[in-house]
LUMPAVO-730510 format. One record per residue (C-alpha): x, y, z. Coordinates in Angstrom, 2 decimals. Layout:
N
- x:y:z
- X:Y:Z
...
! end
This chain:
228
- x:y:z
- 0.00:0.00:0.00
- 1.73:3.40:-0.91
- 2.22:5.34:2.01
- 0.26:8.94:1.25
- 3.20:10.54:2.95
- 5.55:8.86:-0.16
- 3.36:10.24:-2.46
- 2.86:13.66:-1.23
- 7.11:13.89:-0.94
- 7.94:12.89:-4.24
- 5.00:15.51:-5.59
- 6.19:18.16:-3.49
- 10.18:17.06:-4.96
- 8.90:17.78:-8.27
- 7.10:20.78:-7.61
- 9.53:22.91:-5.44
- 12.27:21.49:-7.97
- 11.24:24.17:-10.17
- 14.18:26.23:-10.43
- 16.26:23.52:-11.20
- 13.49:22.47:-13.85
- 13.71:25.97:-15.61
- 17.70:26.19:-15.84
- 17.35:22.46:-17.10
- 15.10:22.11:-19.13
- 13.59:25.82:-20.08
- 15.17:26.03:-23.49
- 13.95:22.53:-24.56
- 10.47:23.13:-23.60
- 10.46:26.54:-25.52
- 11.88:25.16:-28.50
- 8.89:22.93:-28.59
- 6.07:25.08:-30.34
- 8.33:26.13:-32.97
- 6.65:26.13:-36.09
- 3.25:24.85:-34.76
- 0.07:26.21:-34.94
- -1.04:28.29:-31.62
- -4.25:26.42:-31.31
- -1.96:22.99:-30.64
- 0.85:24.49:-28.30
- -0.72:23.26:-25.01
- -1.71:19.74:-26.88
- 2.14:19.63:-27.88
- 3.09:20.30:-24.03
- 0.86:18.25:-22.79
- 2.03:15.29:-24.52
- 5.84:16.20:-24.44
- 5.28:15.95:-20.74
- 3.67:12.80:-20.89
- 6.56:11.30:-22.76
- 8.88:12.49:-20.31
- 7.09:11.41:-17.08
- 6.78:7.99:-19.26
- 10.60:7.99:-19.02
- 10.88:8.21:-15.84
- 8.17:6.08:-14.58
- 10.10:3.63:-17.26
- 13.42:3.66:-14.98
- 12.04:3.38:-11.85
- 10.64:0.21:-12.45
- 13.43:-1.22:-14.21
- 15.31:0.06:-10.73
- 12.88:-0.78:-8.17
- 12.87:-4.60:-9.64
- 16.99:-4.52:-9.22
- 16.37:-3.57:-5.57
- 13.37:-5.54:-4.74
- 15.86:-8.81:-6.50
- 18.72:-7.65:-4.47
- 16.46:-7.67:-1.16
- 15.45:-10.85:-2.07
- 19.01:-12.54:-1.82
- 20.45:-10.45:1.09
- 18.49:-10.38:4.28
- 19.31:-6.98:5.57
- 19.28:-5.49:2.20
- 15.83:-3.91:3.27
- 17.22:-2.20:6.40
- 20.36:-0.73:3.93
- 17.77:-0.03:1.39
- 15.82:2.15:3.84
- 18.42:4.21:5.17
- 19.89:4.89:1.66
- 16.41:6.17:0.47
- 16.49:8.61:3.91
- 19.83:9.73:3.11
- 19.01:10.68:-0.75
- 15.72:12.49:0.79
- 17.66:14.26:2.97
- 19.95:15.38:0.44
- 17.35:16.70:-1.51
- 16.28:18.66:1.51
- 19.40:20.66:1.81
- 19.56:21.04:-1.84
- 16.40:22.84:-2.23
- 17.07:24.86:1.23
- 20.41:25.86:-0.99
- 22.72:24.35:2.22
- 24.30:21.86:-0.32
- 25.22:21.15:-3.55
- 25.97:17.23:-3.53
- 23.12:16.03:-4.50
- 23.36:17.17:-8.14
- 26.38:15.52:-8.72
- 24.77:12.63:-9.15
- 24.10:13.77:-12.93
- 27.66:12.95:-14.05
- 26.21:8.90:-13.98
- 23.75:9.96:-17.02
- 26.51:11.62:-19.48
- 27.70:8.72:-21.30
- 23.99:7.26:-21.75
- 22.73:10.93:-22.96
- 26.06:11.62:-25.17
- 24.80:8.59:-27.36
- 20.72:9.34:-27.11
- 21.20:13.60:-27.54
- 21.96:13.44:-31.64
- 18.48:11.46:-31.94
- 16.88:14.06:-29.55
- 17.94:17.09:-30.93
- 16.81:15.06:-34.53
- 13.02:15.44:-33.32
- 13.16:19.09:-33.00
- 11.19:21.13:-33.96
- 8.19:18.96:-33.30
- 5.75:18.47:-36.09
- 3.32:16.04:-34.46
- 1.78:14.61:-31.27
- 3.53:11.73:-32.03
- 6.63:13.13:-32.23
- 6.46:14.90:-29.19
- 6.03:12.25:-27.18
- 8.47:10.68:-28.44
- 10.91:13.55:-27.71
- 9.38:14.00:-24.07
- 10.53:9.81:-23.53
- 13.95:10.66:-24.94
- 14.68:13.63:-23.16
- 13.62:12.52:-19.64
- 16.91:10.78:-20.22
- 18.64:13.98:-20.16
- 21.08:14.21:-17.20
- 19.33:15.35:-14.05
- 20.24:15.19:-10.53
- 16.82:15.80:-9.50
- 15.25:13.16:-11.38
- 18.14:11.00:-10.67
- 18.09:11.03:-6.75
- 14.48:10.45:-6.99
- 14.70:7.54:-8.70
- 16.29:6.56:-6.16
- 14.70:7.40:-3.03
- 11.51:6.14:-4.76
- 13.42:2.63:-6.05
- 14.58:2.27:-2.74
- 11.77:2.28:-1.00
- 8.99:1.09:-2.42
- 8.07:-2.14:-4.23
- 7.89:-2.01:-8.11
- 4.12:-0.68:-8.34
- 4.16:1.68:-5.97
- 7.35:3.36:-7.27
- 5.78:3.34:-10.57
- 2.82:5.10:-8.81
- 5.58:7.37:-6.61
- 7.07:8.41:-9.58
- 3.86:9.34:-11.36
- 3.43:11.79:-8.73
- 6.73:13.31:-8.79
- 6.62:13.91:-12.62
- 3.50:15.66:-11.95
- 4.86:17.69:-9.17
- 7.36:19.05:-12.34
- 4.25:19.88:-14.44
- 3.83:23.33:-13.42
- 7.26:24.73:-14.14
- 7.47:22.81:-17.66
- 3.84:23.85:-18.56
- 5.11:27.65:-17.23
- 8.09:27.54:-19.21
- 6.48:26.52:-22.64
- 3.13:28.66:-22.27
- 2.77:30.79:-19.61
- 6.90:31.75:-19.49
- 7.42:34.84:-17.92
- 4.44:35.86:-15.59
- 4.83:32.84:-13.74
- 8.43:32.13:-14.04
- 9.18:35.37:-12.19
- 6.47:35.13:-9.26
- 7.39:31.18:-8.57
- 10.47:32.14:-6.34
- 7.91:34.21:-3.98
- 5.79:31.01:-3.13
- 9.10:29.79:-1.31
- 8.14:26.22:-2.29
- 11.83:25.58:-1.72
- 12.05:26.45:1.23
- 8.73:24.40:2.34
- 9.48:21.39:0.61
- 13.02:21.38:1.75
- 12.30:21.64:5.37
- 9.56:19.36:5.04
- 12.00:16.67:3.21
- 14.46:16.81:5.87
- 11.94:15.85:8.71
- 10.26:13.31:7.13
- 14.02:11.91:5.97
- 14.76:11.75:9.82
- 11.83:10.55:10.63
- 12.05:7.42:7.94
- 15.36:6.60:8.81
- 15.47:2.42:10.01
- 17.28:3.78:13.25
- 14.57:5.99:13.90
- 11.94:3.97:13.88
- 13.59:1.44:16.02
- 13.96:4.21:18.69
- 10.39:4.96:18.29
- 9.48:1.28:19.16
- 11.51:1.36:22.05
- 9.95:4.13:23.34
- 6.57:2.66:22.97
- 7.83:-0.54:24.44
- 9.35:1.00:27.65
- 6.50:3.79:27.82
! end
């Protein structure tokens, strides 16, 4: 059963990871509606998005099945599992409260893959159909990310295949927003998003519940109860 907490993280991820989304991925997005008829610009966003949250949801099952097989053969895995997922959530958390930078890093992993999928990327621009943007949405959700990649993560880590899938769902449409505000809506809400301090929110909030998930937590909590 996915925990609503999970769900409401990895939203909240996406959604204060807007900054990061519009330095990212602004151009891309922009370059979208080129030569396209107004009438289909949001149809064109809409399923360029798609295609990319299809990426991702795409990963995280391929990674949550490597964890779930490696918690199969090792019986602690799940403890180790846990604790990694708290630590990449509480990375996050000081990356979006700007205290640290380490997170990101994580992106190098992605350059080799993306240096052989970018020529075939860049080869679907400017989109002339649906189709084709979907299919350049699913490509470039491969695109290097720190974001997307600690996610993956966290989410692979701690859930079971289906509920990642589900977990990452909900992340990709935490990022909707800021794409959707970069393709259409650009500057008006572009400039006003750093006022909502979603950062700031989401950050603190990350860094709680990371504590709070952590295996050696919990165990504290159950002593308490037990000697209370």
């Amino acid at each position: 059963m996915i925990d609503a907490f999970d769900f409401i993280t990895a939203f909240l991820i996406g959604l204060a990871g807007a900054g990061h989304c519009f330095g990212m991925c602004g151009g891309i997005i922009s370059a979208l509606s080129f030569n396209t008829e107004k009438s289909q610009h949001l149809k064109i966003q809409l399923t360029y998005n798609a295609g990319r949250i299809t990426s991702y949801t795409f990963l995280t099952l391929f990674f949550s099945f490597f964890f779930q097989t490696f918690s199969n053969y090792y019986e602690d895995a799940g403890y180790y599992l846990r604790t990694l997922a708290a630590i990449i959530l509480f990375l996050m958390g000081l990356y979006l409260l700007k205290k640290s930078q380490l997170i990101i890093k994580i992106e190098k992993v992605g350059t080799l893959i993306w240096r052989l999928l970018s020529p075939i990327a860049k080869s679907l621009l400017p989109i002339k159909s649906t189709k084709h943007a979907f299919l350049a949405g699913f490509i470039w959700g491969w695109l290097p990310c720190g974001l997307v990649y600690s996610s993956l993560i966290w989410i692979s880590a701690r859930a079971t295949p289906i509920e990642a899938t589900v977990l990452m769902i909900g992340f990709g449409l935490g990022t909707l927003p800021a794409m959707l505000a970069t393709g259409i809506f650009s500057n008006g809400l572009k400039e006003n998003w750093k006022k909502l301090h979603l950062d700031k929110i989401s950050g603190s909030f990350m860094l709680i519940y990371a504590l709070w998930t952590l295996p050696y937590t919990q165990n504290l909590i159950q002593l308490s109860l037990t000697l209370f």
